[in-house]
C-alpha positions in Angstrom: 0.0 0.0 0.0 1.7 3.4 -1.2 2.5 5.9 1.6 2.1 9.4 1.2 4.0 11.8 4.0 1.8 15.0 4.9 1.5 17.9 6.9 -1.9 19.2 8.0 -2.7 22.3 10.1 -5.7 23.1 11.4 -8.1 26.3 13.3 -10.8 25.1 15.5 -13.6 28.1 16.0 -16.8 28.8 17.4 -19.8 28.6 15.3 -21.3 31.1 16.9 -18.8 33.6 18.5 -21.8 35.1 20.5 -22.6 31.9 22.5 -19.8 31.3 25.6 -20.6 27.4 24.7 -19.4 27.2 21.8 -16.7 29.6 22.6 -15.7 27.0 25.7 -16.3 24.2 23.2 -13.8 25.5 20.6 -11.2 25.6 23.1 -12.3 22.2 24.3 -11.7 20.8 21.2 -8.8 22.6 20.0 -7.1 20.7 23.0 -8.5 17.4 22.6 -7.0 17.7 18.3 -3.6 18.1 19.8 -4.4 15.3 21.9 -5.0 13.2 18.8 -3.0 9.3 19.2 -3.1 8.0 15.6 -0.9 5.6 13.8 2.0 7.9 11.7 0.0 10.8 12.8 2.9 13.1 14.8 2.0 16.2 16.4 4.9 19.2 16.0 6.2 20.1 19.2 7.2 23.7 18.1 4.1 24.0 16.3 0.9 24.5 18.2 -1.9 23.0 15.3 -0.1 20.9 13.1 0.6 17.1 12.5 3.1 15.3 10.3 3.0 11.8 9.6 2.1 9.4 6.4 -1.5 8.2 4.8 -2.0 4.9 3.3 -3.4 5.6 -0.4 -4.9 3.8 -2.6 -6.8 5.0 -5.2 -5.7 5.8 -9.0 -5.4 9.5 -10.4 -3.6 12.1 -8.9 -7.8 13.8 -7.9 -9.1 10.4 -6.4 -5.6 10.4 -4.1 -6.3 13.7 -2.8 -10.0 13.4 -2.5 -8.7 9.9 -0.1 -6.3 12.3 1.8 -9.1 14.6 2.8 -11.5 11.7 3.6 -8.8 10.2 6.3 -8.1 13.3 7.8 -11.5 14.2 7.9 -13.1 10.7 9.4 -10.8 11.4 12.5 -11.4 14.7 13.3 -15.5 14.4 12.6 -15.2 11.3 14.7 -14.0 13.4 17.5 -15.8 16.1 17.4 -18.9 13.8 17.4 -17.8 11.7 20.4 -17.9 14.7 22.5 -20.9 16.5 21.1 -19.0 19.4 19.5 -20.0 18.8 16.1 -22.3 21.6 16.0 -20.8 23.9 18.1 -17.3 23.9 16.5 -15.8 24.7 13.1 -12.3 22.8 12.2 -10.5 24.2 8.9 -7.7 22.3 8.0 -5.0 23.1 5.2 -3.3 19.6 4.1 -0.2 19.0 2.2 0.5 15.3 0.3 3.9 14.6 -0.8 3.3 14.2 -4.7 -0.6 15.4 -5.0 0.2 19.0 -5.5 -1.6 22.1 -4.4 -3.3 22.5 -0.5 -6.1 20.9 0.1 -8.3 23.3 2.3 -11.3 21.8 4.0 -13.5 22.0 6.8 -15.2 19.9 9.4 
């Protein structure tokens, strides 16, 4: 299975500004992302919202890699903001780099 090294960042923000929950949520989770154990997932030490690490891709064209790249790293942090209820509380907008699939990929959860 070809490896691909990346480098995401991400910004975790209220979705309503306005409402201290989701304010206190948004910090919550912007904790619990740097918190994040996942195999070849690294967090930067010097770097307060980024990870480094490899994905596992497997799909054809250069478009159907990325889209894959996108879907991993979205899966996990959807997953956790859904296990603590933050989902619609929270906004995460990530900015991902694939070793050999071009451009950033910006997205948000």
């Amino acid at each position: 299975m070809p490896s691909h090294h990346f480098l995401f960042t991400y910004s975790v923000s209220p979705v309503n500004e306005n409402l201290r929950s989701h304010r206190d949520s948004s910090d919550d989770m912007r904790r619990k992302i740097a918190k994040i154990k996942q195999v070849s997932w690294n967090k930067l030490t010097l770097v307060e919202t980024a990870f480094i690490g490899e994905v596992y891709l497997i799909r054809g064209t250069t478009d159907d890699k990325r889209a894959e790249a996108q879907d991993d790293i979205y899966k996990v942090i959807e997953a956790l903001l859904r296990e603590h209820q933050a989902y619609a509380q929270v906004r995460v907008d990530i900015a991902l780099m694939v070793d050999g699939l071009g451009e950033c990929i910006e997205f948000c959860v």
